[in-house]
C-alpha positions in Angstrom: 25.3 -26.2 69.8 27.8 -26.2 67.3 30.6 -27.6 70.1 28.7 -30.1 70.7 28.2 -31.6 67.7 31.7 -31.4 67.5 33.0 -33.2 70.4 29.7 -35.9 69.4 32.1 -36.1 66.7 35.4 -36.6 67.8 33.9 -39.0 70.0 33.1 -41.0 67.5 36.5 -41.2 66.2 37.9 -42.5 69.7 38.4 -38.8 71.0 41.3 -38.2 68.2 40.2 -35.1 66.2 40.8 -35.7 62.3 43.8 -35.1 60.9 43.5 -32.4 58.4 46.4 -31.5 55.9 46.3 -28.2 54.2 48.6 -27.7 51.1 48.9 -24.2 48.6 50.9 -24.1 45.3 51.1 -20.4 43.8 50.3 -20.5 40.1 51.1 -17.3 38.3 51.0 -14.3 39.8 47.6 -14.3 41.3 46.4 -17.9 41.6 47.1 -20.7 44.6 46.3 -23.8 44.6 44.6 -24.7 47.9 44.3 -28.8 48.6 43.0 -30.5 51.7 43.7 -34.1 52.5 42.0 -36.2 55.4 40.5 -40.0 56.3 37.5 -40.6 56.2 35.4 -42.0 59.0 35.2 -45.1 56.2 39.3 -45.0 56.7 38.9 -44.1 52.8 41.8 -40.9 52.1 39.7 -37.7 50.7 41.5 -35.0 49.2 39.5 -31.0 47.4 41.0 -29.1 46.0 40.4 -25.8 45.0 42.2 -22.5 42.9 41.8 -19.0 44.8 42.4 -16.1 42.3 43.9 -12.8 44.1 43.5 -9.1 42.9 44.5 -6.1 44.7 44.9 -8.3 47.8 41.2 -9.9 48.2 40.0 -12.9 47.1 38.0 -12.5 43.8 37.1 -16.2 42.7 37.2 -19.1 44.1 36.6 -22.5 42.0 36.4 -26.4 43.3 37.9 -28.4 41.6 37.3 -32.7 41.5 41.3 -33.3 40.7 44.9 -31.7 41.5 44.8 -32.1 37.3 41.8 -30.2 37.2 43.0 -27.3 39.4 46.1 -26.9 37.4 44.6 -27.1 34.1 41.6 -24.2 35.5 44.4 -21.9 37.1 46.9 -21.9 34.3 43.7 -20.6 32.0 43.3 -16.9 31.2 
């Protein structure tokens, strides 16, 4: 089901799959900055961004973020 929907999708995009970018930025010692960028189907560019906090290895929070501003500003906090 799922592949399908997925290749309804590309095929509405003229058979070209969307063109994902994928960016991290360590902050500290145990925080990344994760940022995706992408067109929309509107040709409009879309960026997230979110901060991953690290301990002992695993993921322990995980916090979205509306600007590369307001990901800095939440991962530089204590």
């Amino acid at each position: 089901m799922a592949r399908e929907v997925l290749r309804l999708q590309i095929g509405k995009r003229g058979g070209q799959p969307p063109a994902v970018r994928a960016e991290f930025t360590r902050v500290g010692d145990d925080r990344l900055i994760g940022s995706t960028g992408w067109t929309g189907d509107d040709g409009q560019k879309q960026e997230r961004y979110q901060v991953v906090t690290i301990r002992d290895g695993k993921i322990a929070d995980l916090q979205g973020c509306s600007s590369r501003r307001a990901a800095e500003r939440f991962a530089r906090k204590r």
